[in-house]
Structure formats: C-alpha cells, structure tokens
N, C-alpha and C positions, 0 to 999 in steps of 0.2 A: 956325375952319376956314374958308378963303374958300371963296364959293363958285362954281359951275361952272355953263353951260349943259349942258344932257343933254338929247339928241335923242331922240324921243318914240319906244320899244323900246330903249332899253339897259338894262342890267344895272348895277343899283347896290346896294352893301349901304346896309341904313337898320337906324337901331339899334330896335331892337323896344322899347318901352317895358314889353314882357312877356318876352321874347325874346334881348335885347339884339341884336347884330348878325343882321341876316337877310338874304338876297338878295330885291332886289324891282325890277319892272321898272316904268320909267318911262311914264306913260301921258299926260303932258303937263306944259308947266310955264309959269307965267306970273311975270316976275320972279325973285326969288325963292322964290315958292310952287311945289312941285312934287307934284303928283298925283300918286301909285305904288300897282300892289300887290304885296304878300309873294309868290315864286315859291317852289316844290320845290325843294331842298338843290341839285339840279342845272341849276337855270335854269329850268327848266320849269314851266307854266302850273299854278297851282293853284287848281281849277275853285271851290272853298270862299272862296278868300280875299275880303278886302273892300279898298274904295280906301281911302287914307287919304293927307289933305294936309299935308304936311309942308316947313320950311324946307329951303333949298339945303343951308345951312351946316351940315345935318343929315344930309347924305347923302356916303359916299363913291365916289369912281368905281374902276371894277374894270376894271384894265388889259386894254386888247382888248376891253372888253364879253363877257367872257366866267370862266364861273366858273372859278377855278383848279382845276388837277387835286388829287386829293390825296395826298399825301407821305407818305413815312414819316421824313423829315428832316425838320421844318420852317422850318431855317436852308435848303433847297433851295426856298422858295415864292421867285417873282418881288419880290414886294412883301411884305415880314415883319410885315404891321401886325395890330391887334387882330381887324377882321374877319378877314382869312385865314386864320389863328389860330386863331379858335373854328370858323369853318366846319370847318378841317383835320377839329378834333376832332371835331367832332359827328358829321361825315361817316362818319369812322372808327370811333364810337362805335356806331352805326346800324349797322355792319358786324360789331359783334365784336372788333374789332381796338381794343384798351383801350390799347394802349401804340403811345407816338408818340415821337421823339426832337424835343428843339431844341437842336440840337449838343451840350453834354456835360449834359445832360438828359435822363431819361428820367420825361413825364406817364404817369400811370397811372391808368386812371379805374376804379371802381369799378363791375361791372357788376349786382353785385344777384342776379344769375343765374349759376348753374353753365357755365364755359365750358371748353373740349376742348383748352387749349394750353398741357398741366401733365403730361399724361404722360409714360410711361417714349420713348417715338417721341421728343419734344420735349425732354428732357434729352441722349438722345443727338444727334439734333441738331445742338444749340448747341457741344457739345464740339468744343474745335481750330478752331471758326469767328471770325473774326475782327468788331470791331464793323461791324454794316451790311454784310454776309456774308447776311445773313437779317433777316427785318424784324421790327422793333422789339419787344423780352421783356425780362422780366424776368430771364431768365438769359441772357441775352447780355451784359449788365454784370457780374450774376455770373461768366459766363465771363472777362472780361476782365478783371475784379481778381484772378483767382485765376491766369491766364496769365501776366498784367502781373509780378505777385509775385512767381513762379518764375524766372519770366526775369529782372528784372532786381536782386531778392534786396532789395524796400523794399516796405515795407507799404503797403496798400487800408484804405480804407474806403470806406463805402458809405451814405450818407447818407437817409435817408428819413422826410419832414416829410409835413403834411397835416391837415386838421380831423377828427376824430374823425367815425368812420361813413366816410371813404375809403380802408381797406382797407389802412391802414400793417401793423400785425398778419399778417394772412395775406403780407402781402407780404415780412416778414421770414421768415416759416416757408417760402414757396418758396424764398428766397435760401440760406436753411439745407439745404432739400429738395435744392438744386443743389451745393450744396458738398461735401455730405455722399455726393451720388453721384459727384462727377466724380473721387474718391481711392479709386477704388475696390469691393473689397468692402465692406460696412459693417460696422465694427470697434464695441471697444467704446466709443472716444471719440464718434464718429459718434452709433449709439443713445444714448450716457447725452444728447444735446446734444440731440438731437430729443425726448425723453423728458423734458427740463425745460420743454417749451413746454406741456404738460398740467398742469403746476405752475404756474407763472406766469399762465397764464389762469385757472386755479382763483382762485387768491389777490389778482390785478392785473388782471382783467377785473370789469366789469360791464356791465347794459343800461343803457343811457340812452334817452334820448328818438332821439337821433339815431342809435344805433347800438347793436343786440344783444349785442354783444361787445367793446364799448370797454374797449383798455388806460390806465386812469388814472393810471399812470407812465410815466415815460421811462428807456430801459435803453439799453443800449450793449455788445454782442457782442465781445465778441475772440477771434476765432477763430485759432488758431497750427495752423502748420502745416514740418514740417521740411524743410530744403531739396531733398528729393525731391519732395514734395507731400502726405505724407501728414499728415494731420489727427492733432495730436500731443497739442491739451485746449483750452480754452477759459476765456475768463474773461466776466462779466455785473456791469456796472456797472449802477446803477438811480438814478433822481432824481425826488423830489417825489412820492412816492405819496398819494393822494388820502386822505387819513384823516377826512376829516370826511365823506364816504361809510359809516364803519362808524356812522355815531349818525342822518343821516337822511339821505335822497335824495327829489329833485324828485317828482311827481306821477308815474304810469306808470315809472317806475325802479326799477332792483331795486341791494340791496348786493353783495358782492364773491360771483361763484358760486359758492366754496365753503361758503358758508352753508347756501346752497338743495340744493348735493348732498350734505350731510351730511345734512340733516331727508329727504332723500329717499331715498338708500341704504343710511340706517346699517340696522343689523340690531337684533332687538327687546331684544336683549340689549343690544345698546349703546346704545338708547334710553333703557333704564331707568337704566341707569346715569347715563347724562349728562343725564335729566331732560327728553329732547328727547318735542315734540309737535307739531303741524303749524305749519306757517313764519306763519299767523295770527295765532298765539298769541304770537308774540315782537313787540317794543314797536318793534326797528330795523328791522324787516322789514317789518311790515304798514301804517307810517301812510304807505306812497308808494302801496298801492293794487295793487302787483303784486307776485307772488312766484312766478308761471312765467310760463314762455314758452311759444308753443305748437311745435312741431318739437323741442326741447329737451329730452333726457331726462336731466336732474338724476341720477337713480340709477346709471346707466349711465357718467355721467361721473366719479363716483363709483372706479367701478370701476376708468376708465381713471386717475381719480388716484392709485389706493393702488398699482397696477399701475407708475407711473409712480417714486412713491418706492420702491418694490423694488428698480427700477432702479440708481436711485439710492445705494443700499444706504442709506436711511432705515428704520432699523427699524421691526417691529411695535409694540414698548414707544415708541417716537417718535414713531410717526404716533395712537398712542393718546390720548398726554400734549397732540398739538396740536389734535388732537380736544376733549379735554377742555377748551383754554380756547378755543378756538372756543366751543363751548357753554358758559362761563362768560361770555363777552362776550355772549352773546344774553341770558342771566339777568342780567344785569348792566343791560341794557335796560328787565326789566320790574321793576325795581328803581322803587316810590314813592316821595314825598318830602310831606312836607306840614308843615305847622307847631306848632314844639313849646308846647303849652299852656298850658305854663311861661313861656314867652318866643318874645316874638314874632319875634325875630327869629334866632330857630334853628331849627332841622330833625331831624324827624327821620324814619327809615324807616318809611312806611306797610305793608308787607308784609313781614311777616319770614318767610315761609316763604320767599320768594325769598331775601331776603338769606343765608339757611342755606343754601339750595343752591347761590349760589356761593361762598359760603366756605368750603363741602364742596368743591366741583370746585377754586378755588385752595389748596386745603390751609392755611386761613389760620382765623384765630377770625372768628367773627360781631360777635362785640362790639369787634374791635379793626379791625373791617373799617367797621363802621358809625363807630365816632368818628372814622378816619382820614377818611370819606366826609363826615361832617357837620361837621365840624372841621378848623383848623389851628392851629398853635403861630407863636406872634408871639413875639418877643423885645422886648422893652423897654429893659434893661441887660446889661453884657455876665452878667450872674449869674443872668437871673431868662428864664423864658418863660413868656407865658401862652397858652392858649387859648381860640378867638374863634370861638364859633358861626358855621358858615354858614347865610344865606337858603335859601329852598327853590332859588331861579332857579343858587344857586350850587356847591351840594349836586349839583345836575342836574349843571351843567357839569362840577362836580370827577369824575362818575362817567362822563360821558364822557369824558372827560380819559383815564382808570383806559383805558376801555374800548379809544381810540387808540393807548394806546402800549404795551398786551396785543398789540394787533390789528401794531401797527406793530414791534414785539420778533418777533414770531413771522415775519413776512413776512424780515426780516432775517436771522434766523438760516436761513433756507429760503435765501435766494442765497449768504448764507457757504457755507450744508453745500454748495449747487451747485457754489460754484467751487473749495473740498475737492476734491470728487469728479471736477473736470473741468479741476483743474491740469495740465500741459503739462509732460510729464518733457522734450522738447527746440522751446521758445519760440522757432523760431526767425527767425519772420517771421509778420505776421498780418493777416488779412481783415475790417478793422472795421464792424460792423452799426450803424447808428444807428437808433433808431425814436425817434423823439420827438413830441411835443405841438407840432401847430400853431398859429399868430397866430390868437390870439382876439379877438372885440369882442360881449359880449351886452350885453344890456340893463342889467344890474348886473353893474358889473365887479370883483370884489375885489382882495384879495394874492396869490390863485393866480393869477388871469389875468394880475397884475404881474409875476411869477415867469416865467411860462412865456413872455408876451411879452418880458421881457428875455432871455430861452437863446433865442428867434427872431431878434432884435438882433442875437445874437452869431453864431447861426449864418449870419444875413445879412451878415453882416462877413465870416464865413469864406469866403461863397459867393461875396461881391464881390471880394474878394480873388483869388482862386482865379481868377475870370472877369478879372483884369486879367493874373494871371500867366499864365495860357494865354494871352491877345492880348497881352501881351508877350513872348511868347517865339517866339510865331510872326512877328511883325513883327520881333525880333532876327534870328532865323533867318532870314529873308528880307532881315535890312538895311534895312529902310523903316523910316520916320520913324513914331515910335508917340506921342511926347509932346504932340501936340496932342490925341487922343481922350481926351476928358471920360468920367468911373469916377464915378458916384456914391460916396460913403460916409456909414455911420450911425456914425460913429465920435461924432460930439457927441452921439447920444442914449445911444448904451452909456456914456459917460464920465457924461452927467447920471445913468444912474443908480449904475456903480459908483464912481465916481473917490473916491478917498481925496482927502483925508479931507470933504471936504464933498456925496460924491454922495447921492440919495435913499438908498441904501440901508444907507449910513451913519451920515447922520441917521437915519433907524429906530434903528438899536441904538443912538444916542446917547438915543432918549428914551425904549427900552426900560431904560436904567440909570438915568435918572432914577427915583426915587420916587414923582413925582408928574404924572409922564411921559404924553400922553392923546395919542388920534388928534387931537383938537383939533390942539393944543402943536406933533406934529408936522408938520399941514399946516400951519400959521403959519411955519414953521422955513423950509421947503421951499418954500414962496410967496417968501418974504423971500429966500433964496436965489437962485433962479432966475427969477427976476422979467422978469431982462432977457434970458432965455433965448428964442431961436429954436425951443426945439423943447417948452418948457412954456407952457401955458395955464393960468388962472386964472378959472374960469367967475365968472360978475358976481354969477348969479341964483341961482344951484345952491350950498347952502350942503355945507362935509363933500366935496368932490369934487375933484381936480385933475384937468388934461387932459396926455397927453404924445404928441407928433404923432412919430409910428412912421414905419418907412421903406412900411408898408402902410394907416396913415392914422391917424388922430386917436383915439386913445383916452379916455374920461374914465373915472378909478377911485373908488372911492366907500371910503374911508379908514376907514370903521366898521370894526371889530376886525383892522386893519393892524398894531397894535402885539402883543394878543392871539396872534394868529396866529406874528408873528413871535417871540414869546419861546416858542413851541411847549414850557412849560414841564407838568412835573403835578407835587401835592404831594409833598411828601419824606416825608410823612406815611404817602403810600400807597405810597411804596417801600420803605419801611420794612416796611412789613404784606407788601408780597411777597416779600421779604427773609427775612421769617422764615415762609415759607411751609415744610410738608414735603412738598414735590415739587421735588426737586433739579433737576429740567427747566425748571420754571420759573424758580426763582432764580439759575440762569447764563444766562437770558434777560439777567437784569440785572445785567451786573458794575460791581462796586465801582472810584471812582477812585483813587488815592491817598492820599486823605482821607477815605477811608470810605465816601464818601459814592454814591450812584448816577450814573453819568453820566445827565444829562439830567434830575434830579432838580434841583428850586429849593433851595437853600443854607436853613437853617433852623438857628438860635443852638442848642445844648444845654444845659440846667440843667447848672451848676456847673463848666463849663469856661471859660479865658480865650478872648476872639473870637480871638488868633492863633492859637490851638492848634483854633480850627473853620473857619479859611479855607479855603476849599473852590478845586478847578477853575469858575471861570465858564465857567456854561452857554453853548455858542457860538447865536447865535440861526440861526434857520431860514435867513434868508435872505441869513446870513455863510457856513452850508454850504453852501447853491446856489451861491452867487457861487466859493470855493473851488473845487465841483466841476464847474461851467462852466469856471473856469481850468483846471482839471487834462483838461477833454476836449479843450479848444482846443487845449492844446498837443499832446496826444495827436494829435488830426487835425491836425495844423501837419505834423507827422511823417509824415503819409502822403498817399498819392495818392489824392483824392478821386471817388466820383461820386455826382448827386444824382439822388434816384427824389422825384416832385413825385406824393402822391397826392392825387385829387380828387375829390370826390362830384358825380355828374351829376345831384341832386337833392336835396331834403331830405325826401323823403318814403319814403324808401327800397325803389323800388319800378323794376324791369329795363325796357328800352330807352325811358326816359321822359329829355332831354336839356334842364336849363336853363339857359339860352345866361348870364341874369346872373348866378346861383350861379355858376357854370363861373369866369364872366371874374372874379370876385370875388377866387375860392379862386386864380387864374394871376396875379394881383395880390400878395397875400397869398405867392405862396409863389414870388416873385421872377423868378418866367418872363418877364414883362413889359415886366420891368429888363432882364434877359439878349437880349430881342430891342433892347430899346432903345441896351444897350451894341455890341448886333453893328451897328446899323445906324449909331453915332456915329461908328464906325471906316468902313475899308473891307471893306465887308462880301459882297463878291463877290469870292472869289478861288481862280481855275481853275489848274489849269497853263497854261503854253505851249501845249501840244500842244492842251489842252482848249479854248482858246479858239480858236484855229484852227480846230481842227473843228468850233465850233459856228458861227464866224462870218467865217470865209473866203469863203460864199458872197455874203456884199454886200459885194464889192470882186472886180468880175472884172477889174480889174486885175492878180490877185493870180494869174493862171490862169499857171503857167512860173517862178515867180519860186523858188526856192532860199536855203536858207539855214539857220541856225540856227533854231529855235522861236522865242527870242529875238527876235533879228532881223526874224524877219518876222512878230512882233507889233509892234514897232516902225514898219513901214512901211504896217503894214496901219491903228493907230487911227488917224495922220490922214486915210486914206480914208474912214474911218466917221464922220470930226466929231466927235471924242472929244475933250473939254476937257480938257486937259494936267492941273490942277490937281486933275481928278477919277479919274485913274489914278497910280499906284505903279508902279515894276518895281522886280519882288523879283530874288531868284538863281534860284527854281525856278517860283516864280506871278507871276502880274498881279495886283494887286490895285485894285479898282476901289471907286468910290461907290456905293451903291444907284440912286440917280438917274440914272444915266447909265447902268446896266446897264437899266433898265430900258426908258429909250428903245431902245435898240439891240435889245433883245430884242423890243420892240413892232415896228421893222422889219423883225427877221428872222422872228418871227412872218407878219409880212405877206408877204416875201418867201420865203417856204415856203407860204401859203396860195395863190400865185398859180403857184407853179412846181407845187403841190398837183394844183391847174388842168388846167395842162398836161398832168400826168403822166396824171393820169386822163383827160383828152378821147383822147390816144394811145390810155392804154391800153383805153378802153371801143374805139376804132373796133379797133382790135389782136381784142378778146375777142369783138366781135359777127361781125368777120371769121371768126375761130377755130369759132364758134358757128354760125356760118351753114354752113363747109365740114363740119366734125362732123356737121353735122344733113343735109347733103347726102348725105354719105358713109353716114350710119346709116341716111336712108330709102333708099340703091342696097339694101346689106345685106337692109333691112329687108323691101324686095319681092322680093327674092330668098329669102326664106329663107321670105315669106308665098306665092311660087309654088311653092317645094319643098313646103310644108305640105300648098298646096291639094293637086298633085301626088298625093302620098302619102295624101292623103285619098281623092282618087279614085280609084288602085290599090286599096286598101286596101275604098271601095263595089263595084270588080269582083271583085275577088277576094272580097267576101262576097257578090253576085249569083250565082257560080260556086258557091261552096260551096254556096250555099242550093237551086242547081235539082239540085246534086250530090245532096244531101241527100234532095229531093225525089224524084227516078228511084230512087233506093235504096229510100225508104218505098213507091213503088208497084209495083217489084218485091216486096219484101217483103210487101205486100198480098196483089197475085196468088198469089204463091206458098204464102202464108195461104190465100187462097179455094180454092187446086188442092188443096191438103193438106182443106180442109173437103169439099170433096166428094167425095175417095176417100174420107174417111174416112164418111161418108154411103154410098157406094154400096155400101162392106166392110160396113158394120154391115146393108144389106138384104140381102147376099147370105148374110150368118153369118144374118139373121134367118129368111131363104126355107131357106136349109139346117137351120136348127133344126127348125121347122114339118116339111121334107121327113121329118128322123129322128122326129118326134113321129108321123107321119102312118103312115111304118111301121110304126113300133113299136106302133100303136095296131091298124095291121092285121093285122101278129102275133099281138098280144096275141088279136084275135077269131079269129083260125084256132086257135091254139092254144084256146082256149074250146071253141071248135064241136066239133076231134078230138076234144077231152073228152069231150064231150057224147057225142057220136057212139059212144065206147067204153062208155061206161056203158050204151047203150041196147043 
C-alpha cells in the first residue's frame, strides 16, 4: 500500500489490530510514522482513546476527510473497499438494522437479541414492493423470488451460507414465514411446511459451543407453487448430517434436541417402559458436561414436537416406535465392554442388564445382539467363514457404528415421511431454499470440514458464476466491451478435489477398495499426485496432514480416519440382527438390496454358498454421495434464478450489540462478499443513467447552463468539461458507465462544489431569516404592547369597578347596621313600655285585690 502524507486532523481508517478497520484522526506524522487516535463510528472525538504510532502504509485515506454516510446498498458507497464495508455494517449493526445489501446480496448479521422487524405490519409491507422500495429484509428478497416466479413462470432460489451461530436457521423459517403468508390464507400445504421446522430442529439441531441451536446438516427447500401463486407442496433435500454427534460432542455441547426433550417430557408411563432416567445417567449425553440450556424448556418442546407430527399425520403407534429407538440408542450408550478372560483379544459385554434392555427395545435376542457387537464373520475361502473376536477399542466402535445408523435410519425416514406428506399435486414452478454449512477452518480439520469446504467450492463457483452472468448481461445490454474485466474462478480447486478419475476424492474410494488401504497409503497417493498443484500443499514438518489453498484461504486437514469416515460402513452382522428384529417399524428402516443384503451394510461371504451367488451392490462411499448430491443441487440451481443471503456472526461470544470488526471481515471473506465488491470494482463499476448523471454533475460545467439535447448527447459534451479520461468511461444505450477512480475524483469536486455553493446558500439564507426574524419580532412586540396595554387597561376597569362595588357594598352594610340599631331600640323602648304597662295592671290589681279584702272585712264586722 503506498503511502500518503496526511495533514494533521484528517480522517483516516487504520486497521485496529483488535478491531480491524476503525476511523481515527490523524494527530501528526513524521515520514513515514504517523501518530493517530481511534474516533467514534461518526468521526468524532473519543475522549477514552489512546495514541498509537503507526506506519503510513498502514493507513488508508477516506475521501473528503470525511466519514461516509451509511447505505443500505453498499455497491452505492463512494469508494467499495474493505474499511467502508465494515464501517457500513457495524454502523448499521449499532442501529438494529442487521440487513445491508451489496447488490445481489443480502448480509445478515446476527443480532443475539429479539428485534421488532418480523411482524404481521412487516410482511404486509414488503408485499407488491419492489427490491430497494424499502430498506434492506429479509423478505424483500423473499418478496422478489416469489414476484420474479410468477411473473415470469422460472424458478428462484434463495441461497443462504454462513458459520454456524449466524442465524442461517431462523433465517430460513422467516423466508418460509413470508412465503407462507404472501398466498394467502394458510392452507394446509402452508401449516404441514412450517410444522416440519419443529421436526427438523428436534432431530438436526444441536448446541454447540458457538451456537444454541446449530443445524448440523444441510437441506434444501423446494417449495412449488401453481401458476396463480398458491403454495401447492414442497419437497426437502438434506446432506451430510452430523452422526458422530450421536456417540460424543465437544466440552459444553449437547447431542441432537430430541434426546433432551424425550427424558424431559415423556410421561411416567413411557418412562418405564422405554427404561428412560435423567439425561446424566446416559453415556452419550453426560461425558460433554451439559444437558440443558437455561431459557430452554426440553418438555415443552416436546409437546410442540408430537403436536408437530400430528400434523403431519405421523401416527401415534410411529412416533412411539421412534421413541422407542431413540431410547435404545441412549442404552446402547451405556453399553460396557471389557475383556474376555479367555482371550485377550476379545470382548465382551460388562453390563448385561443394559444390553437386555436394548435388545427389549430393538425387539432383537440379547445373545445374538451381543456376538454381532463383539464379533464379525471373515471369509477365508469361497466355502468357509470364520469368526474374529473384536478388541474392546473396536467392540465400542462397532456399537457406535449400531448406534449412527439407528440414529441416521430414523432421521431419513422422518424427511421421506415429510416429503410424502408435502408432495405438490401441481409442481409447477418453485422457490429454492438453501441453508447450508459454511467455510470452515479449526484447529483440527477432518473429513467433515473436507466435505463441507468442497459444497463451499462449489457453491463459490456457482456464485462466481452467476456474478459474471449478471455483469455480463448488463454490459451486453448496454453494448460495452465486457472482456477485458478479470472473474476469479475456483474451478482448479473443485477439479483437485473431484475430477475423475484422479481427483482427492477419488483417490479416497480408490484406497477405500483396497484391502490394505490406510490414511497413510492415501496421503502418499495424493502428494504424489498433486505435487505440482497450485492450489495443494505439502507441510514439511507436519506429518498425517495436507494443505488445499481455498478460494477463502489455506486449509490443512489432518487425514486420521479420512478413509474410515468415508467407507461410513456398519457390520452386516448387525444388520442382520435388526433384520430379524419383531418391530416391523424398525426393519423397513432397513431395506434389503437385491442381493439380500442391506443397503449400506459391508458385503460378508455366507457358509456354503459360491462367492458369485453372494455378490452383493458395493457400498457407495460417503463421499461419492456428496459429490453425486452436490452435482444434483448444482444443476438444480443452474435452473434457477439465484439470490444469495450472507449470514454473519458479529462475535463469537454470542452476546447482543457487541460488533468484531476482524470476526465480521473474516466471515465477508469466507462467504465471498469481498470477491463481489472486488469483481464490481475490476469492471466499471459506476453506472447511472443519462438523466442520473446530469443531475448529479451538470453543476461543474456552467457551460452546460442553455445547452439541449439528448441525455446522451449531453453527457457527451459535458465529460470533457470535467477531465474525464476517455479510457475510463463507457457509453452504453441507457447508462454511462464509468471506473471507480474517476468517479471518484469528480465526486470529490462536486462534493466541494456543493460545500461552497452550501456557503452561499446559507450566508443568503441566514441574512434572509435574521431579516424575517427581526420584522416578526418587530411586529410581535407592536402586538404585544398592545395587547399588554388592553390587559393593563382592563385591569384597571376591572380595580374601579371593584372600588365601586366595595363602597357599594360598604353604604349597604351601614344602612343595614342603622337600621339594625333603629329596630334594637324600638324594640328596647316596646319591651319597657309592655314592662311599665305590666307593673301598671299588677299595681291595680293588687289594689283591687286590698279593697276587695277590706269590703270583706268590713261585712263580716
């Protein structure tokens, strides 16, 4: 990266060493060396941060010195490079807003946290809206494959990769949520399709370290739908399910959740029976250390699962019989092994009470269960077979073996009965769902991560592909010259591994036939092979390992039980014993091929038959089905019109608005975003209409002020006013198409020339508004003393008029006094004249009374 002078306060991203890309302002630079520190997401000062002195060639400049805005397109940034990129996201991620486009991309980042932009408002919505109508969902793409379909009568798919813990899972049950509502009522194709998602997760989820709910296969949805639009059935394809999850799992991991909601929900009656006791007590469950979760209610799930095969019309006698070897695979678990006294180099079962109780639950003998388990038959001549103790180490294997392909029969038959139940009486065109396993690289890499990085190979093929016929179809369309823009392709690393007849995964089944056939044998093969390969390595130091440099970076795999894995065989011995099981349920788990024999069963000579009359079907190995079922998805999505959902984990600790800038750039690496900005910017990757470009840059050319004409035309007249290097512009029939480089000078001037006419407009308009402001304030204080003199006014009427009332008031109370006091002393003077007049009649009568005495007296004498 050369490097730059930067004037002391610009705006520079510098890649964080914790952080990876960050904005940080320049605080001095001498040479080469440049002082900076980390700013806030938006340029601004981040009072915490520290300096740190860093190389030039370590910093990039951010056009304008200033941070870009952020998009909901990211093919619409200025400058499409890696910082702009993450900042978009992170920006956007700090906001809620988890989905970003980068033209026919849709990232999706995983927010950890329950967010509000899934309801019944947000389905409606998005219907009838066309893409970038609304900003960036995951039902806008759903909208647009199930429009696209209708309209033009050719099948969607809808692609969706990602590391495990970013949310591919839910993200496919929205895209179902959307589909399922935009036809309508919900019918009964609708329900049974969302009702199988409780099945699948039961049986194909687990927790892992990085993720609560990791699907550990890859499936593939086809949803049909008739040419009105209604949802007609559906079909589920699945690849690679994790089967060495049912015998152990990492530290804090749990096995598949149907284990956990069986011991949790069953009822006591079915406990007894099926022998079940708490998830400690089983051998596959308890040595990873965990068996709940907390938020998680096992029993409950339970509920929604048998609820879910109802649905289905999974019977009760069905879902009883899968119960039942559910719970013989846990007994099958605590199944010992130890050595037979006899001989040291056989086995036999430590615990027979276990081993009765699953050869109770598989309806099978105990004793033909145990020597099929401790034992296999070898052939010698074609006349003669013997049998060949197993070791204790191999005994174990053999019964996990038993145990995977119980576990891996039943999971099978669960998406047969699905796609039964949810065939399409009229197939007439269909919406493809991809959920798959993203590019892995851990520390110890096996056959699976071989596996699942090659279906990434291919899907990168598909996606590179796809990204060259879109930019070639639009440069046809347009008539510009497309053949010089350089297209990546990984076509040499998918050819190293599948090419016939000499690719790795060829040689695999070449020295799975051999006899004597070792992981050794076939890294020698494979070295020897590819020696002079470009895209294999051969570590020096590292013995047992080869390297294969991916289109997301250098893998080494470690070839210990590569051949094992891929003959994914179990003894015939014990297919035999389930065979003659009496639970008719389980023995069309396993049909017979032609030859009697079981498919997927290892070939084993019979006492006293010729070897032609026992030729059996060869086993096809594991990773000839992959390969096969890869080819059959490819071509499948060859057939439709593609769109890709990139999910990503914003951390690995799985924990809401926590954003790591180099996890992020890692997983946009890995899952080809990186490529897609680097194929847009090899082309010309600016291209407007006519009209578009006029309007955005007709102002730096006031030449251009009267001039007429075509759009055309007068883009023509107008780039060499701007200095526009001929070589770095295109004219299409409807766009210009330009270089990034060149758009971006012209937009730095027109930037600048809108920041100074910015200027202008505001120095007007503030003297405009202070003017405006001044007359207002003039006009509100006339008002305003006016209306504070009517107040005063009315106040002071308002004090006369209560001075009047009060002396009114007052002459009233002293009338009314007086005329009180005048009524008090008549009535004083009445009460002494009634008293004098009393007194008078007493004074008579009292002198009556003596005259009348005295006559008396006077007669008697």
């Amino acid at each position: 990266m050369e490097a730059h002078f930067f004037s002391k306060g610009s705006i520079v991203w510098w890649k964080s060493p914790s952080n990876s890309w960050v904005p940080a302002r320049v605080e001095s630079q001498k040479g080469d060396a440049i002082t900076l520190k980390p700013t806030l997401d938006d340029g601004s000062q981040d009072p915490d941060a520290e300096e740190h002195e860093v190389d030039a060639k370590e910093v990039v400049r951010i056009q304008g010195d200033a941070i870009p805005k952020v998009v909901d397109d990211m093919v619409s940034l200025s400058d499409m490079n890696e910082p702009n990129i993450l900042h978009n996201l992170r920006a956007r991620y700090n906001r809620d807003d988890i989905y970003t486009y980068v033209g026919p991309i849709l990232i999706s980042i995983n927010p950890y946290k329950p967010v509000s932009i899934y309801g019944p408002d947000a389905l409606s919505a998005y219907q009838m809206k066309p893409l970038g109508a609304l900003p960036p969902h995951i039902y806008a793409i759903s909208e647009v494959s199930y429009r696209s379909m209708l309209k033009e009568r050719k099948n969607r798919s809808i692609l969706i990769s990602g590391e495990t813990g970013a949310g591919k899972t839910e993200a496919t049950k929205y895209i179902m949520k959307y589909l399922a509502s935009v036809t309508g009522e919900a019918g009964r194709v609708e329900r049974q399709l969302m009702q199988a998602h409780p099945i699948l997760e039961a049986f194909g989820n687990a927790k892992t370290v990085q993720n609560d709910n990791s699907s550990r296969f890859g499936k593939f949805f086809q949803i049909f739908f008739s040419n009105k639009g209604e949802m007609t059935g559906a079909i589920i394809n699945h690849y690679l399910l994790e089967k060495s999850r049912i015998c152990n799992q990492g530290d804090s991991e749990r096995s598949y959740h149907v284990f956990y909601q069986l011991l949790a929900g069953a009822s006591q009656d079915e406990k007894l029976k099926l022998r079940l006791t708490d998830a400690d007590n089983f051998t596959y469950l308890s040595e990873s250390g965990c068996v709940s979760m907390p938020y998680v209610d096992d029993a409950k799930n339970l509920q929604i699962l048998r609820e879910a095969f109802t649905e289905l019309n999974i019977k009760g006698d069905e879902q009883g019989m899968i119960f039942q070897i559910l719970a013989a695979i846990l007994h099958l678990g605590n199944l010992s092994f130890q050595k037979d006294p006899k001989r040291n180099d056989a086995s036999l079962i430590g615990n027979k009470n276990a081993l009765e109780i699953v050869a109770e639950l598989l309806g099978t003998s105990d004793t033909a269960l145990e020597t099929a388990l401790c034992n296999r038959n070898m052939s010698a001549r074609a006349q003669s077979t013997y049998i060949i103790p197993l070791k204790v180490d191999d005994a174990m294997s053999n019964r996990d073996a038993l145990s995977k392909m119980l576990y891996a029969a039943i999971f099978d038959w669960l998406i047969q009965r699905i796609n039964t139940i949810l065939v399409s009486s009229k197939p007439d065109h269909f919406v493809g769902v991809l959920d798959i396993f993203g590019f892995e690289i851990f520390d110890l890499n096996s056959f699976e991560q071989f596996c699942i990085n090659y279906a990434n190979e291919k899907l990168q093929q598909f996606f590179n592909k796809h990204l060259f016929k879109v930019e070639q179809e639009e440069y046809v369309r347009e008539k510009i010259d497309w053949s010089k823009v350089d297209f990546a392709d990984n076509l040499q690393v998918v050819e190293l591994i599948e090419k016939k007849p000499m690719g790795i995964l060829s040689i695999l089944d070449e020295e799975c036939n051999f006899p004597k056939g070792t992981d050794e044998t076939f890294l020698q093969k494979v070295s020897q092979q590819f020696k002079t390969s470009k895209c294999y390595k051969q570590p020096l130091r590292i013995q047992g390992v080869f390297t294969i440099t991916h289109y997301a970076g250098d893998v080494t795999y470690d070839t210990v039980g590569f051949l094992h894995k891929n003959k994914d065989t179990v003894n015939a011995d014990l297919v035999r014993v389930i065979h003659g099981s009496s639970l008719e349920f389980l023995v069309n788990l396993f049909p017979k091929d032609d030859a009697g024999a079981a498919k997927g069963a290892k070939p084993v000579p019979v006492r006293g038959q010729p070897m032609k009359a026992q030729q059996q079907t060869k086993k096809t190995t594991l990773g000839t089905q992959f390969r096969a079922q890869l080819t059959s998805l490819m071509t499948t999505l060859s057939a439709t019109e593609p769109h890709f959902i990139r999910a990503i984990k914003p951390n690995s600790e799985k924990i809401p608005n926590s954003f790591d800038g180099m996890n992020a750039l890692r997983q946009l690496k890995y899952a080809g975003v990186l490529e897609t900005v680097r194929i847009r910017a090899s082309g010309y990757s600016y291209r407007p209409t006519y009209e578009e470009f006029l309007e955005r840059f007709r102002i730096l050319a006031p030449e251009m002020k009267g001039k007429t004409g075509t759009p055309r035309n007068l883009c023509e007249i107008l780039l060499p006013l701007l200095h526009v290097e001929k070589t770095l512009v295109k004219m299409g029939l409807t766009k210009l198409f330009m270089k990034e480089r060149e758009y971006a000078i012209i937009m730095a001037r027109r930037e600048e020339s809108m920041g100074i006419s910015a200027k202008i407009i505001q120095r007007y308009y503030k003297t405009y508004r202070l003017s405006k402001d001044f007359k207002l304030k003039r006009q509100s204080a006339l008002v305003f003393q006016q209306a504070i003199r009517y107040i005063n006014a009315r106040k002071e009427l308002k004090s006369l008029k209560k001075i009047a009332q009060q002396k009114k008031r007052e002459e009233m109370e002293r009338k009314k006094k007086e005329e009180a006091e005048k009524k008090l002393q008549e009535e004083k003077a009445r009460k002494i004249q009634e008293e004098a007049e009393k007194k008078k009649k007493l004074e008579e009568e009292r002198k009556r009374k003596v005259k009348s005495e005295f006559k008396l007296k006077n007669m008697k004498i």
